[in-house]
C-alpha positions as CSV (number, residue, x, y, z in Angstrom):
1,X,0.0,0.0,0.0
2,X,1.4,3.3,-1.1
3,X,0.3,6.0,0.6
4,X,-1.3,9.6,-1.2
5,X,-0.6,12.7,1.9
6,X,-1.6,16.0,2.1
7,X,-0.5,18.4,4.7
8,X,-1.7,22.1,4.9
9,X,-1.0,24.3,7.7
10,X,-2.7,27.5,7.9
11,X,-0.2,29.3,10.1
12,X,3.7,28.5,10.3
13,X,4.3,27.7,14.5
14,X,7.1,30.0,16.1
15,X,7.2,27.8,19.4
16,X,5.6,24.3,20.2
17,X,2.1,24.5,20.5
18,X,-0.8,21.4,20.9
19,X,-0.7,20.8,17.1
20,X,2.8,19.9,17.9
21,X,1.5,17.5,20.7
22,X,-0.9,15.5,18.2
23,X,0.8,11.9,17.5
24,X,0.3,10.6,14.8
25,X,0.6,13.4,12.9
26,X,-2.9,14.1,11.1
27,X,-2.5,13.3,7.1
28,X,-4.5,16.7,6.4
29,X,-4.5,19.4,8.9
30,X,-5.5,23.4,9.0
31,X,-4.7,25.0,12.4
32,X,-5.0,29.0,13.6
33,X,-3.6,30.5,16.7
34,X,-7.0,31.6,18.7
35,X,-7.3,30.2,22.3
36,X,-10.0,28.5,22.9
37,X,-10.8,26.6,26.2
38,X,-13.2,24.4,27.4
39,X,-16.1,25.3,29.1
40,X,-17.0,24.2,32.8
41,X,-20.4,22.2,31.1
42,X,-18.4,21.0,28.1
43,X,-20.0,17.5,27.3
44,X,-19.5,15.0,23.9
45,X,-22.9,14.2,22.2
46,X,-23.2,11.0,20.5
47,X,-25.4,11.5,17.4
48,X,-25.0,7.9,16.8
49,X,-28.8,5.8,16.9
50,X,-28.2,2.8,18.8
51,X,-24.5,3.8,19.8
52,X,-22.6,0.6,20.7
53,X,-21.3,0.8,24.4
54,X,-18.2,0.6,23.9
55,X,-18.3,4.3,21.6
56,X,-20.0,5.1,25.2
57,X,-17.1,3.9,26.8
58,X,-14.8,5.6,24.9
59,X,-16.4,9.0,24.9
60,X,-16.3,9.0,28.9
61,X,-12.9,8.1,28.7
62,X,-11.9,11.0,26.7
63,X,-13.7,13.2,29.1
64,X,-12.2,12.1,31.9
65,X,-8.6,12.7,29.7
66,X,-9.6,15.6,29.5
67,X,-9.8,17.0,32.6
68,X,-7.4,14.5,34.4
69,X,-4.1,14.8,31.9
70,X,-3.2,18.1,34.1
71,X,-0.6,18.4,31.2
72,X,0.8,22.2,30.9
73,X,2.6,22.9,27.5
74,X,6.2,22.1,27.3
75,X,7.5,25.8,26.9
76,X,9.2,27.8,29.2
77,X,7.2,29.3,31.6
78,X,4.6,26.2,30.6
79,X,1.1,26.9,31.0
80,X,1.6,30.8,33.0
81,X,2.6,31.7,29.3
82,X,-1.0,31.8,27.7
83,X,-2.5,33.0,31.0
84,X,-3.6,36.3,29.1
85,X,-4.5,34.2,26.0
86,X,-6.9,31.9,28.3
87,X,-8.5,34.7,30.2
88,X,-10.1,36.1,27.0
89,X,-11.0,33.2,25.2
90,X,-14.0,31.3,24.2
91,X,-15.3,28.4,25.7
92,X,-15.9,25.2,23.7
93,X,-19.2,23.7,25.3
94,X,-19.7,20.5,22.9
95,X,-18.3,17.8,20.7
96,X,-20.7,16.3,18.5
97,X,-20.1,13.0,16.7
98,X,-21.6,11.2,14.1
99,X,-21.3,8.7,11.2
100,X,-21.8,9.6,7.7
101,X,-25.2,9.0,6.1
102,X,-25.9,5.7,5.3
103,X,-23.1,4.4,7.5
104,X,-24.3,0.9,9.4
105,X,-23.8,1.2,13.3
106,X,-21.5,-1.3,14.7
107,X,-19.1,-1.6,18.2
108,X,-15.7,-0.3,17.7
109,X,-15.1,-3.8,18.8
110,X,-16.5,-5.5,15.5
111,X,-14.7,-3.0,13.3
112,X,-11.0,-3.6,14.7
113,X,-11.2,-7.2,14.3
114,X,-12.2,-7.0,10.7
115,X,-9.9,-8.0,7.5
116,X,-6.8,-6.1,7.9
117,X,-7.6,-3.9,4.7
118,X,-11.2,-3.7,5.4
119,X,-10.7,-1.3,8.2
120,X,-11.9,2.1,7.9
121,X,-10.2,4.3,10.4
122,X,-10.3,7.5,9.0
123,X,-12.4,10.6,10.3
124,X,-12.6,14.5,9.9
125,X,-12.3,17.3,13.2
126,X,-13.4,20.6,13.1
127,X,-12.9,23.0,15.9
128,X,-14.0,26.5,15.2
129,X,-12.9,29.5,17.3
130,X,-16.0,31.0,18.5
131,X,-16.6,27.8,20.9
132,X,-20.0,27.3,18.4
133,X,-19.2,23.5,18.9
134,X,-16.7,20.7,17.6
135,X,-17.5,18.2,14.9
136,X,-16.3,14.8,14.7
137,X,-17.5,12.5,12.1
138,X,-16.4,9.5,10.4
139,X,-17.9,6.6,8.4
140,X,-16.8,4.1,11.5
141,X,-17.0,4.1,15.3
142,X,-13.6,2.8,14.8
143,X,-12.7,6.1,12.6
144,X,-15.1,7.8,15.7
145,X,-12.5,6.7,18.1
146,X,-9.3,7.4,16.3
147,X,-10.8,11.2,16.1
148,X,-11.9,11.0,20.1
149,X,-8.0,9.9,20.5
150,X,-6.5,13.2,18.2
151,X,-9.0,15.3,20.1
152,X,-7.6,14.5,23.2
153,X,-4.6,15.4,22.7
154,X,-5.4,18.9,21.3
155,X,-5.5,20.3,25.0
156,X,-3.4,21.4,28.0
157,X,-3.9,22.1,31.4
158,X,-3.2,25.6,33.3
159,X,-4.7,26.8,36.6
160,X,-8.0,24.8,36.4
161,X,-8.4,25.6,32.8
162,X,-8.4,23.4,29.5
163,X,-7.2,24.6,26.3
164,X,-5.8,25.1,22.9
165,X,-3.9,28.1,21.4
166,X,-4.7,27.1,17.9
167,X,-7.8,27.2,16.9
168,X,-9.8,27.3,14.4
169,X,-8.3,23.2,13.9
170,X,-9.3,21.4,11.0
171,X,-8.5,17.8,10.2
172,X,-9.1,15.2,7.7
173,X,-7.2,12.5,8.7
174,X,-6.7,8.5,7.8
175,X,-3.7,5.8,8.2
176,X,-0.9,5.6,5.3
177,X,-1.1,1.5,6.4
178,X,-3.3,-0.7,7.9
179,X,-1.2,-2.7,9.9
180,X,0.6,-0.5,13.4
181,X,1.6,-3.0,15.7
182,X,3.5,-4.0,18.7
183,X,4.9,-7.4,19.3
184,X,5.3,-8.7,23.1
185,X,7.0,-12.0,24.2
186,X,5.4,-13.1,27.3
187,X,7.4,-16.2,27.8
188,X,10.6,-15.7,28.5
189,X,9.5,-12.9,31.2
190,X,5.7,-13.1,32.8
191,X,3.9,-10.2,32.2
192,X,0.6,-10.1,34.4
193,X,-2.8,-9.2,32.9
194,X,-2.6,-5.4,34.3
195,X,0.4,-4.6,32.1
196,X,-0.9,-6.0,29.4
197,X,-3.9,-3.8,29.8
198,X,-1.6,-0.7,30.1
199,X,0.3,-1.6,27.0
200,X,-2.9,-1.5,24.7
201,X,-3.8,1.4,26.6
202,X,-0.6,3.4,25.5
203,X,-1.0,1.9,21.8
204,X,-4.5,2.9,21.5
205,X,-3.3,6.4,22.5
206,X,-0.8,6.8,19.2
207,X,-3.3,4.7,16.9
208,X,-1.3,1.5,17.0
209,X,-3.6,-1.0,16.3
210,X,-2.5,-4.5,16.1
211,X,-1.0,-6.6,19.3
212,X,1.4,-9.1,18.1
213,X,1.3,-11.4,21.3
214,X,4.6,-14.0,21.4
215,X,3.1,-16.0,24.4
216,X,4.6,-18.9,24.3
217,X,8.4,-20.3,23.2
218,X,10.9,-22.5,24.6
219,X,11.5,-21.1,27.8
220,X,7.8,-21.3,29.6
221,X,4.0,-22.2,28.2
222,X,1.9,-19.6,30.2
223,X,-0.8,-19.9,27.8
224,X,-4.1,-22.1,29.0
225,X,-5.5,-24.3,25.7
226,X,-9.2,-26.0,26.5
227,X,-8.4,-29.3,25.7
228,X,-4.2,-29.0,25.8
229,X,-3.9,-27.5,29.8
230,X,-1.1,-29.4,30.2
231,X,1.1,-27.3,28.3
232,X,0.4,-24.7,30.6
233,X,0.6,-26.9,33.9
234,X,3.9,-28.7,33.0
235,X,5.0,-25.4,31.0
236,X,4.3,-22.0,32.8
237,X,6.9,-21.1,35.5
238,X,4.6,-21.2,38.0
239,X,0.3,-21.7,38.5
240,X,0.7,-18.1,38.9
241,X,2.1,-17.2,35.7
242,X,-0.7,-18.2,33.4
243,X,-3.1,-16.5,31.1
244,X,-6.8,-18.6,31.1
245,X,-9.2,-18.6,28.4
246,X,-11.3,-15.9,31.2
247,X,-8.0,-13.9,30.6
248,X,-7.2,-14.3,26.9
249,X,-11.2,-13.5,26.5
250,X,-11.0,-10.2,28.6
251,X,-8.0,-8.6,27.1
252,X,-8.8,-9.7,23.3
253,X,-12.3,-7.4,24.2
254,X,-10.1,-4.7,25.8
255,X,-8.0,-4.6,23.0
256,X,-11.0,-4.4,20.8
257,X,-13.1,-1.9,22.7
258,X,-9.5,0.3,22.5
259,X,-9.3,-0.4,18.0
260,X,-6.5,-3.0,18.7
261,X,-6.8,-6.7,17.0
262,X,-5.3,-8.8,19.3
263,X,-2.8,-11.5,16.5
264,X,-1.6,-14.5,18.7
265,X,1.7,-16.2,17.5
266,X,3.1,-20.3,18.7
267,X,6.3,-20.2,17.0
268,X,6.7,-23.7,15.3
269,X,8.1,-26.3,14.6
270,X,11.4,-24.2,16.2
271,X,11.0,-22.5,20.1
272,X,9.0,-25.8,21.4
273,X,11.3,-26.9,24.0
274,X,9.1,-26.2,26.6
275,X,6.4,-28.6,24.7
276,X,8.8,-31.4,25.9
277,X,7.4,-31.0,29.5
278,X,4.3,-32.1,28.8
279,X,5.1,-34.4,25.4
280,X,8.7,-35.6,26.0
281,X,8.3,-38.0,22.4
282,X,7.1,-34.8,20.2
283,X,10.5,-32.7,20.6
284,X,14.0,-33.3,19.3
285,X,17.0,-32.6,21.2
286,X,15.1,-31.2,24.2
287,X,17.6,-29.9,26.6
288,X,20.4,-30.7,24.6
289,X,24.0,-29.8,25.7
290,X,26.0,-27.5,24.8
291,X,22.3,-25.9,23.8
292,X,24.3,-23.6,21.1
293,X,24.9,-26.7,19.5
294,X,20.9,-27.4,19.1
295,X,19.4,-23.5,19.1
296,X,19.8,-19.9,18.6
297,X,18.9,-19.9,22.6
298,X,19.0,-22.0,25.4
299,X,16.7,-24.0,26.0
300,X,17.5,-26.8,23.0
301,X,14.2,-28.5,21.7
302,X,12.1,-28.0,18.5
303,X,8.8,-30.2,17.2
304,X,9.6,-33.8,15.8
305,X,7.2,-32.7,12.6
306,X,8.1,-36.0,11.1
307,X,6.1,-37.7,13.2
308,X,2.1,-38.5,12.2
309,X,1.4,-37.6,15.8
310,X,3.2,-34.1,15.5
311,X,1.6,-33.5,12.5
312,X,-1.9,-33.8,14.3
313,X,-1.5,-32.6,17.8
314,X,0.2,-28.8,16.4
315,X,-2.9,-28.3,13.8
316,X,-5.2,-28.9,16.6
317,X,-3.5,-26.8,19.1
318,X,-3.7,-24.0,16.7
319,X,-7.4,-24.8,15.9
320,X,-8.1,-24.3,19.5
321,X,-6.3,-21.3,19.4
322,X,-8.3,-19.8,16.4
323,X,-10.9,-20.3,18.7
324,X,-9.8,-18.4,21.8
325,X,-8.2,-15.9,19.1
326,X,-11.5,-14.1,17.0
327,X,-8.5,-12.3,15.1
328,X,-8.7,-13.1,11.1
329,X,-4.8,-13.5,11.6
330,X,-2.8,-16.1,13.4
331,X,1.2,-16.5,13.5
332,X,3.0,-19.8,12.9
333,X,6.1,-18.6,13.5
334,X,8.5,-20.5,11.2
335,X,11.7,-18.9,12.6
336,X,15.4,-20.0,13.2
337,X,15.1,-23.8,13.0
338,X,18.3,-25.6,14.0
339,X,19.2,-28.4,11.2
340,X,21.8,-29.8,13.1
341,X,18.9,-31.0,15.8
342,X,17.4,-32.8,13.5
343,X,20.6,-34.4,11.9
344,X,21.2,-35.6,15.3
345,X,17.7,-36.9,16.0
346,X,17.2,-40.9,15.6
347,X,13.2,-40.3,15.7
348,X,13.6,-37.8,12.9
349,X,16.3,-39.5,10.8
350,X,14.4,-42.7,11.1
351,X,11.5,-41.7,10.0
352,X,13.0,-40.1,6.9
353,X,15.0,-42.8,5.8
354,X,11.4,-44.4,6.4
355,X,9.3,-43.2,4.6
356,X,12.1,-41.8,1.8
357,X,11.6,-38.2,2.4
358,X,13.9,-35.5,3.1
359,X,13.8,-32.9,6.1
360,X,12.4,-29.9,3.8
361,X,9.7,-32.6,2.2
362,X,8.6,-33.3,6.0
363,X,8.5,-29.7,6.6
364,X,6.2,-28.3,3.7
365,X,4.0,-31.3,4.9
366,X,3.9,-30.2,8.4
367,X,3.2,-26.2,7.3
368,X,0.3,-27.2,5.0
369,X,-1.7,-29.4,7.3
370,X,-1.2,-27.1,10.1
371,X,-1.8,-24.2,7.5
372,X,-5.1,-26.1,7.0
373,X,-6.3,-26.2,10.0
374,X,-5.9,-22.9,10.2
375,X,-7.8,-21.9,7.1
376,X,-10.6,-24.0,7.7
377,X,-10.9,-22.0,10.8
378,X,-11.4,-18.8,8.7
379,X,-7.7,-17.6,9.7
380,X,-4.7,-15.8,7.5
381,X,-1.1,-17.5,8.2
382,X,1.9,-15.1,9.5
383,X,5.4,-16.7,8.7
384,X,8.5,-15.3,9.5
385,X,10.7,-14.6,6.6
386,X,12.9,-17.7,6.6
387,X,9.6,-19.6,5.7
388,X,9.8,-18.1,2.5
389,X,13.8,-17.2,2.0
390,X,15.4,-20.2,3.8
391,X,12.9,-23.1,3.5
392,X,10.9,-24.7,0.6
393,X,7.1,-24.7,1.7
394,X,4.1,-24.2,0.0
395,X,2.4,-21.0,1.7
396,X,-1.2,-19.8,0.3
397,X,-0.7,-16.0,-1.5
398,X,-2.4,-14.7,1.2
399,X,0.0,-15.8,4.0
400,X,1.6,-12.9,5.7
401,X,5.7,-12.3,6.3
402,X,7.3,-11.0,8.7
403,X,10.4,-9.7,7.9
404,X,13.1,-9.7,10.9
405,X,16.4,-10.9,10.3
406,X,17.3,-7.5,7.9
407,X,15.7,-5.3,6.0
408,X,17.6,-5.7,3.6
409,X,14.9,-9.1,2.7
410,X,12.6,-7.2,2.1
411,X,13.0,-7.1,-1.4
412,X,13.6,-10.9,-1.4
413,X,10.5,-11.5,-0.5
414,X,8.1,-9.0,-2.2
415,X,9.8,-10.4,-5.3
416,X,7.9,-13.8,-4.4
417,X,4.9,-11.7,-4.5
418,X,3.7,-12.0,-0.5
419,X,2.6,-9.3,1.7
420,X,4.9,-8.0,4.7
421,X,4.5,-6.5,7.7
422,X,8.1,-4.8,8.5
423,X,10.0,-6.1,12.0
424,X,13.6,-5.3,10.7
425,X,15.3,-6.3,14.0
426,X,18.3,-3.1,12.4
427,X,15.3,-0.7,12.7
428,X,12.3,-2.1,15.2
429,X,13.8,-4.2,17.8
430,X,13.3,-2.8,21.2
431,X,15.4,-5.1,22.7
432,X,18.5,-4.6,20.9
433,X,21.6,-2.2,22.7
434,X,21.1,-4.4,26.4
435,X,24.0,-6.0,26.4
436,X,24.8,-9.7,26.0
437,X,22.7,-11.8,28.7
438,X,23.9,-15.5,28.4
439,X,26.1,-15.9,31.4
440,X,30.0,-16.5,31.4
441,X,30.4,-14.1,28.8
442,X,31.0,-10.8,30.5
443,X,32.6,-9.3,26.8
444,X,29.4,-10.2,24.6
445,X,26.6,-7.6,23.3
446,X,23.6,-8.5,22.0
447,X,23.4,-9.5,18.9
448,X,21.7,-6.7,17.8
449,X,23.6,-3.9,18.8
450,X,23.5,-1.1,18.7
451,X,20.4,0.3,20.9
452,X,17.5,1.2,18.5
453,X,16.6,4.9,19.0
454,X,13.3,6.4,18.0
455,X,15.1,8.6,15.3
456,X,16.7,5.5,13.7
457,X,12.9,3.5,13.3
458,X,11.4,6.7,12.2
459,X,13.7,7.3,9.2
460,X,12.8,3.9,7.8
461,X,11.8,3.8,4.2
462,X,9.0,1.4,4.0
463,X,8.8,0.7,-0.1
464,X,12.7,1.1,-0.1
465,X,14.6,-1.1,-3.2
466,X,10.6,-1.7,-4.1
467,X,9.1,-1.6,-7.2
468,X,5.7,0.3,-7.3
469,X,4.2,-3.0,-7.7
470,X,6.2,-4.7,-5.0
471,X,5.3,-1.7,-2.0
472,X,1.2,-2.3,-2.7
473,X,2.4,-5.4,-1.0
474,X,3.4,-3.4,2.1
475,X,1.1,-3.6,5.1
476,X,2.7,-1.7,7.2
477,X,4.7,-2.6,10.5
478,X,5.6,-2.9,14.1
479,X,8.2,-2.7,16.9
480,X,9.1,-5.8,19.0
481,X,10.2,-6.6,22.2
482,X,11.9,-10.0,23.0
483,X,11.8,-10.0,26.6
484,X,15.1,-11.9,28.0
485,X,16.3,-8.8,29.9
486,X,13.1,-7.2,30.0
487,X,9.6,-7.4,33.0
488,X,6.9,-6.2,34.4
489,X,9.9,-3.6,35.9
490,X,11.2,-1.9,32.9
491,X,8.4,-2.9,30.2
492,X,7.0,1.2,30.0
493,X,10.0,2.5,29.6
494,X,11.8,-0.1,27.3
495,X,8.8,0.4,24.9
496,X,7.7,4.1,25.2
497,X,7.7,6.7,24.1
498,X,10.1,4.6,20.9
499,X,7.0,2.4,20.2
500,X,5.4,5.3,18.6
501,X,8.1,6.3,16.3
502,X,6.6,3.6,13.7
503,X,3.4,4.1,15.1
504,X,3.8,7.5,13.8
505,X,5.8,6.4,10.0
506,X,2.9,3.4,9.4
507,X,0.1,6.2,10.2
508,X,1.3,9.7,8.7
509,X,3.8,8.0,5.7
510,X,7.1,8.4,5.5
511,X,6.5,11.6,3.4
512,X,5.2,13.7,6.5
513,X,7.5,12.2,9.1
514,X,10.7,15.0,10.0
515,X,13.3,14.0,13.2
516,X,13.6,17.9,13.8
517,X,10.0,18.9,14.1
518,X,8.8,15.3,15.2
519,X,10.7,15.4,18.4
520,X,8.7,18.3,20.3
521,X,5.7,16.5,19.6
522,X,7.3,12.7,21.0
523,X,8.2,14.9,24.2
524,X,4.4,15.7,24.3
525,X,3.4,11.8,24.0
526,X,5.8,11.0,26.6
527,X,4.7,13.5,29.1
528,X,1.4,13.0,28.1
529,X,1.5,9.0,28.9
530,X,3.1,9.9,32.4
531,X,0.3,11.7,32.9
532,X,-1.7,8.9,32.5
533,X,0.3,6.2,34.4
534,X,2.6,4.7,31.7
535,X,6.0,5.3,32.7
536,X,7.8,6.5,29.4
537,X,11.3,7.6,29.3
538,X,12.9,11.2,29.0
539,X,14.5,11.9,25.1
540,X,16.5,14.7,26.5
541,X,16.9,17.0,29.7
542,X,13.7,18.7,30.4
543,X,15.4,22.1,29.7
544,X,16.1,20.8,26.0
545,X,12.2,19.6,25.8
546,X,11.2,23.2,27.1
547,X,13.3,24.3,23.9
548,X,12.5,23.2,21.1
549,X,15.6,22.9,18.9
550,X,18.3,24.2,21.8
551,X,20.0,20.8,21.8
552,X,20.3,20.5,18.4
553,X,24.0,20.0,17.4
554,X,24.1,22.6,15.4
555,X,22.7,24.9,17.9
């Protein structure tokens, strides 16, 4: 998908203002420079017949933003600087918002679980300066919320009042991409339900709209299956660290209520060691040692998908999981399988010499009957790349890849003709820059090195070494965070305010996206999330944040 942006700005900004605080930056936008506060009565009507509850929901949310982010501008002086402009300004005493004619009324809910490129999240926002009344209308509740979201973040706080300095505001806005997401592994680290809840909270907030949930791998199986618990009871670290089909249920509606389709992921055949707890005979080389021998990471142990048995009991794991899962997209995984295991597997290498096939043979039949199960459940296969670079499997044209390893594959595989969502572990990996965390090792980095900043995933070229054919096959992409130096303790600020770089690139285009101007505004998010709970890191010294541009280098 290539995207067509406009961007007009009525008036040119001499310091940052709100329209510097709005993230992801609108993809048409007219601003002025009248204040304009709200009034004490200042309610949201919902001109919507039968409004779903969760628009409700999301309406009284906004409300209470607004009088609760207690957010002052980030100039110097803050909010005592438009004191004069607040005392003589108009009151805003309503938002009204409303579908387009003809538009059918569903629940946010619905809409961002639909096909990825069915979504309709865009919306216009029209704030006049006389305090006459706001307009906010879309052809969606789902477009409805992204515009409740922008609105939000169009005021500040000073001495009991809410306000903008720019009005009249004007927006016509929509995503460049359909797919903004963040991936979380929850199994080498336990995450409880509550920070999950706070993550989608903070991705809702910069329009991120897909969560790419890694729950299970090699180290720990914290994922309850009706009918397969005892992946989870020989598997999770403790009966603590689980997530049950009552938990998986409320945050996929959480998620949905907040625009977010909730994409589960059980890497396979590769990062099943922990299967061998509960199924010792379906996993080569479990435990193996040296484990670097065996896997990328310790612990050693990957399916047997040779095996009949194998075969069946991973398709109907993952049909149980389409059924947890209402998402019309479900990752396989597909990643960093270790060759050498199988070489030194009898079970494997028996049944080969058996039955005259080689390891590659055994795998395409493995991805196509679990890919099977999967479609007859109504769901689209993820892959990560090496399914399509490294292996030789038959994958239906509408399987999705995930390109990690480099970006420099992207190209590789649009030439195959699939669709990719970017994860360039050089540009999106949250985890990269930690340091090296096997033990014994005190000289090692991480493999990824260097740290990611937000400036570096922000650059990124999305269609770059593309053909015009080849980016329509661009869906858009998302940071990741492997968690084996990350918690519950450092999860906020690992992830934000960096997460919404691409947020930002996937939603606005590459064409409006500009590190200089860009960073006032990611100040804004970050304060702005504090604010509200989620504890996001500092870019720079709050004296540089105050002034915009003062720490440039060539300042």
């Amino acid at each position: 998908m290539v995207p067509t942006l406009a961007f007009a700005c009525a008036a040119v900004l001499a310091s940052f203002s709100s329209v510097d605080a709005l993230w992801p930056l609108p993809t048409g936008l007219s601003v002025g420079s009248t204040a304009l506060r709200l009034s004490q009565s200042f309610d949201i009507t919902v001109d919507v017949q039968g409004a779903p509850d969760d628009l409700n929901a999301a309406v009284n949310r906004t409300k209470s933003q607004l009088w609760n982010d207690k957010l002052e501008r980030l100039v110097v002086g803050r909010g005592s600087v438009d004191a004069d402009a607040i005392s003589n300004a108009a009151e805003l005493t309503s938002l009204t918002i409303s579908l387009a004619d003809g538009a059918t009324v569903r629940s946010i809910s619905e809409e961002a679980i639909d096909a990825l490129e069915s979504r309709d999240d865009s919306y216009t926002l029209s704030i006049p300066e006389t305090g006459s009344g706001a307009v906010l209308k879309a052809n969606s509740t789902l477009g409805l919320f992204r515009g409740l979201t922008t609105f939000s973040q169009l005021f500040y706080y000073y001495n009991d009042n809410v306000y903008t300095i720019e009005a009249p505001i004007d927006i016509t806005d929509k995503p460049a991409y359909p797919y903004r997401g963040l991936m979380l592994d929850t199994s080498r680290n336990y995450f409880p339900v509550e920070d999950l809840e706070r993550t989608l909270d903070a991705m809702s907030w910069v329009k991120i709209n897909n969560f790419h949930w890694h729950v299970v791998d090699s180290q720990s199986f914290p994922l309850q299956i009706p009918g397969f618990t005892d992946l989870a009871e020989k598997g999770a670290y403790s009966s603590s660290m689980v997530y049950t089909p009552d938990d998986v249920s409320h945050l996929v509606s959480y998620a949905a209520e907040r625009g977010i389709d909730v994409i589960v992921e059980m890497d396979t055949p590769g990062h099943t060691a922990i299967v061998s707890e509960a199924h010792p005979e379906y996993v080569a080389c479990a435990g193996s040692a040296p484990w670097a021998s065996s896997a990328n990471e310790p612990p050693a142990g990957q399916l047997r998908f040779t095996e009949p048995a194998v075969v069946n009991f991973t398709a109907d794991v993952f049909t149980a999981l389409s059924k947890m899962f209402p998402s019309k997209l479900l990752s396989t995984g597909g990643d960093e399988l270790n060759i050498n295991c199988y070489d030194q597997d009898e079970v494997t290498q028996g049944t080969l010499n058996k039955t005259g096939k080689t390891l590659e043979q055994a795998l395409d039949s493995f991805t196509q009957a679990t890919h099977s199960a999967l479609a007859q459940a109504g769901k689209t296969p993820i892959v990560w790349e090496e399914m399509v670079l490294d292996h030789n499997v038959t994958l239906s044209n509408e399987t999705v890849i995930m390109v990690w390893i480099s970006s420099d594959n992207v190209a590789a595989v649009a030439k195959k003709g699939f669709k990719i969502v970017h994860s360039a572990s050089d540009y999106f990996y949250l985890d990269c820059g930690g340091g090296g965390w096997v033990g014994s090792s005190p000289s090692t980095n991480s493999w990824c090195d260097p740290f990611k900043t937000w400036q570096k995933s922000y650059t990124f070229d999305p269609t770059a070494n593309l053909t015009a054919e080849e980016s329509q096959l661009i869906l858009g992409g998302q940071h990741l965070l492997w968690t084996e130096q990350s918690g519950p303790e450092n999860l906020d600020p690992t992830v934000w305010p960096r997460a919404a770089s691409s947020a930002e690139l996937f939603w606005s285009g590459p064409a409006l996206t500009n590190v200089s101007s860009a960073l006032p505004r990611l100040h804004d998010v970050a304060y702005r999330m504090r604010q509200r709970g989620v504890k996001a890191i500092s870019l720079q010294p709050l004296w540089c944040a105050l002034r915009p541009g003062a720490c440039d280098v060539s300042a």
